[in-house]
N, C-alpha and C positions, 0 to 999 in steps of 0.2 A: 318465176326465175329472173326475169327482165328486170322487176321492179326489184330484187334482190340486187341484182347487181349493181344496179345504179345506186342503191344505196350504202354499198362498196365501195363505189367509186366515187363517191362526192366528196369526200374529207380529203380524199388525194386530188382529184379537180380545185378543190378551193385552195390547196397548200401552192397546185401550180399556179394559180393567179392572183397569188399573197404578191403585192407588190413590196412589202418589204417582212421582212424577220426579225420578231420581238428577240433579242440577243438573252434576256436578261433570264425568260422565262423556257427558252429552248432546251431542253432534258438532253438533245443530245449533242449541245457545247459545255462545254467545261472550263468558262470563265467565270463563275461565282467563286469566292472567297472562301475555299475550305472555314466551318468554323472550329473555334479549337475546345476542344472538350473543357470543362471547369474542373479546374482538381480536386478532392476533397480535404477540406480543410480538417477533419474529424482527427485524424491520430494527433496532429500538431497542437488545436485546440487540448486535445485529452493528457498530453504530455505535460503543453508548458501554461495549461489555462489554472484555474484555480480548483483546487482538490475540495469537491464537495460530499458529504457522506448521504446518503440516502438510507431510512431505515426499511425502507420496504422491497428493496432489493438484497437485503440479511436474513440469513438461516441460523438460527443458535440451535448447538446441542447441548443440554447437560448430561452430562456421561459420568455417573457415579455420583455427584457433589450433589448436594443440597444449595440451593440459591440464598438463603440466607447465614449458613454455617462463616465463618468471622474466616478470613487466611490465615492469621495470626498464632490458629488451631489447627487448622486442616491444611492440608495442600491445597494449592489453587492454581492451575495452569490457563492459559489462553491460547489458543492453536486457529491462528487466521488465514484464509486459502479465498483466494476468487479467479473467477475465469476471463477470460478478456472477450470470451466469443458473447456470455449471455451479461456480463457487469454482475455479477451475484456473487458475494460476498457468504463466507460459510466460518462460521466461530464456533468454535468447540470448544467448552468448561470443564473442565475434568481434574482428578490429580497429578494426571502426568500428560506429557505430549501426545495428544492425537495422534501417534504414527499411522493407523489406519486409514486417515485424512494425507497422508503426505507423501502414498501410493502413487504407484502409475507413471508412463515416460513422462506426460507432460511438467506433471511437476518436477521430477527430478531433474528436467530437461530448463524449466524455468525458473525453481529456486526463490518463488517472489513469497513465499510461506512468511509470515509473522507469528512469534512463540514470545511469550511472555510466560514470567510467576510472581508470584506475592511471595515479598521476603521483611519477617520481623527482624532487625538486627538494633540489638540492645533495645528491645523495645519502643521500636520506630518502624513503622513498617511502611517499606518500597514496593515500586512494579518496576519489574528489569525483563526489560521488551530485548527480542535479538533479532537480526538481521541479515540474510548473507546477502555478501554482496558478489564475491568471485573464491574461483576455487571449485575444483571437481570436475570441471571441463572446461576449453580453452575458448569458446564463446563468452563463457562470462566476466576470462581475463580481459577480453576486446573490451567489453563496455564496461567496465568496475567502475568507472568514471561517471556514466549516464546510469547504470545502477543507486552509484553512492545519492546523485542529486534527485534520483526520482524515490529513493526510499524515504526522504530526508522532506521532501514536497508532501508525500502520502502518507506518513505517520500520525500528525494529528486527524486523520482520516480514521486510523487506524487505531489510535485512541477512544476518539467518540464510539466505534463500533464497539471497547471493552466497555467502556459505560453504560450506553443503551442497552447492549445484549445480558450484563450482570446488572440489572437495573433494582432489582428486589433487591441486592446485597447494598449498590451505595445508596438508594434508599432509608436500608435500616443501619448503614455506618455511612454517613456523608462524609464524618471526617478523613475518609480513604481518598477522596477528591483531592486530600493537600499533601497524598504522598510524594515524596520523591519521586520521579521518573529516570530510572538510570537507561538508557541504547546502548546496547552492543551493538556494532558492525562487523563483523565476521569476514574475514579477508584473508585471502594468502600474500596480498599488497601489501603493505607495511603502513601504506599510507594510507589505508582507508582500514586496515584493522584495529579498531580505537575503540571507548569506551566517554558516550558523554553523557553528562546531568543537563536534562531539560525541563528541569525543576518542576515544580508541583504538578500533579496530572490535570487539575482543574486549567491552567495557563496550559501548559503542553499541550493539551488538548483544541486551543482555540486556537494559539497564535504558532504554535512552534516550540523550537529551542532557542531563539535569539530573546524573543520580546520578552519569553517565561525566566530566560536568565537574566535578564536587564531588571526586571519586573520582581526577581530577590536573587541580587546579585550575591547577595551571601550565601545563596544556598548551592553555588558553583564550587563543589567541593570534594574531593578524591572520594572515591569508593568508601562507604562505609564497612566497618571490617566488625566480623561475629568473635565474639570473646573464644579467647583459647580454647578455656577448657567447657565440661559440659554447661551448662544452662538454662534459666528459663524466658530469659530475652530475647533469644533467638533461634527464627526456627525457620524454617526445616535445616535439618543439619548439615546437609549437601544441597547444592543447586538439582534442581528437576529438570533443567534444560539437558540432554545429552551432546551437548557441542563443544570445542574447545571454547578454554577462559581464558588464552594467554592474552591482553590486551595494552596498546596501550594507552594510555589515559588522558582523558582531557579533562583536566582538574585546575581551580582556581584555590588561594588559600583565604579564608574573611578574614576582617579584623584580628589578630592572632593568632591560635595557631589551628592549623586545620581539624576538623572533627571526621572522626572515624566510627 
């Protein structure tokens, strides 16, 4: 017990004959420099860093369609959805919109969905991508603004995902690579519910809408329009998107006079 206690009491015998006090290492002063935590730089990187696609983070489904059948003949839709908690990208090929994909509060509550269709008109055929940006709830009138610039950043993202993922189809039609690309913006703003040509999907796809319009400035040109009456130029005969079409347009005229 003797030799116990004194070995209790030595570390307070030595503190009393500390002649002096290390300040710097003492636990119970609190003059060290709080340090300040590092913030994560992750959302702002993700936001305004550069939009890269990754294929191995993609789920395709084909739902109904055959991967090589032409859009020109059949219906062709694209229905693009991803989560921000895992980065997983989910595309679905089918005749009509995925709505079964476009379930649940989150999405409803997020609204970051990408719908595309394949349209022959007069024997040319387009991919006319849509987008909302606000409308449906008042959160997403706050940000239509940060909406319109992040959908507009993330599209040629969203692009290469319909290429890779329908990859047998522009395989066995490459020429589908130099269609058109028309974007809807979908908006209850006025100013951000517009319609624009981000010319060929091959360019669209790499650079954007600026380079790919600069890149054939002639092909900056109003909505091409499906003939009156019935025929065999164009098809399908209604749009497959079920959202409103009032738009307005961001169109240029070429040399002459515009083509429709």
């Amino acid at each position: 017990m003797g030799s116990a206690a004194a070995t209790f009491l030595l570390p307070v015998q030595l503190k009393q004959h500390s002649p002096c006090v290390d300040l710097k290492r003492s636990p119970l002063l609190a003059f060290r420099k709080p340090r300040r935590r590092r913030q994560s730089t992750a959302p702002v990187a993700r936001l305004f860093g550069p939009a890269i696609f990754e294929a191995s983070k993609m789920k395709v489904l084909f739902l109904g369609v055959n991967e090589e059948n032409h859009p020109g003949k059949l219906p062709r839709t694209y229905t693009l959805t991803h989560s921000d908690i895992t980065a997983k990208i989910t595309l679905a090929i089918s005749h009509t919109v995925n709505r079964a994909q476009l379930q649940g509060w989150y999405n409803r509550l997020q609204r970051d969905e990408v719908v595309a269709e394949w349209k022959k008109v007069q024997g040319k055929m387009s991919l006319h991508v849509h987008c909302h940006i606000s409308g449906g709830h008042f959160l997403l009138d706050l940000i239509a603004n940060l909406r319109y610039y992040i959908f507009n950043k993330e599209l040629p993202v969203v692009l290469k995902a319909f290429v890779h993922g329908d990859e047998t189809l522009f395989n066995n039609h490459p020429e589908l690579e130099e269609a058109m690309v028309w974007v809807y913006f979908h908006s209850n703003l006025p100013e951000f519910n517009q319609v624009e040509c981000w010319g060929p999907l091959r360019d669209a796809a790499s650079t954007g809408p600026r380079k790919a319009g600069e890149a054939t400035s002639s092909s900056w040109l109003c909505r091409p329009l499906r003939c009156k009456a019935d025929c065999d130029c164009c098809f399908p005969a209604r749009s497959l998107i079920p959202w409103q079409h009032d738009f307005q347009e961001v169109c240029r005229e070429s040399a002459g006079q515009p083509q429709q």
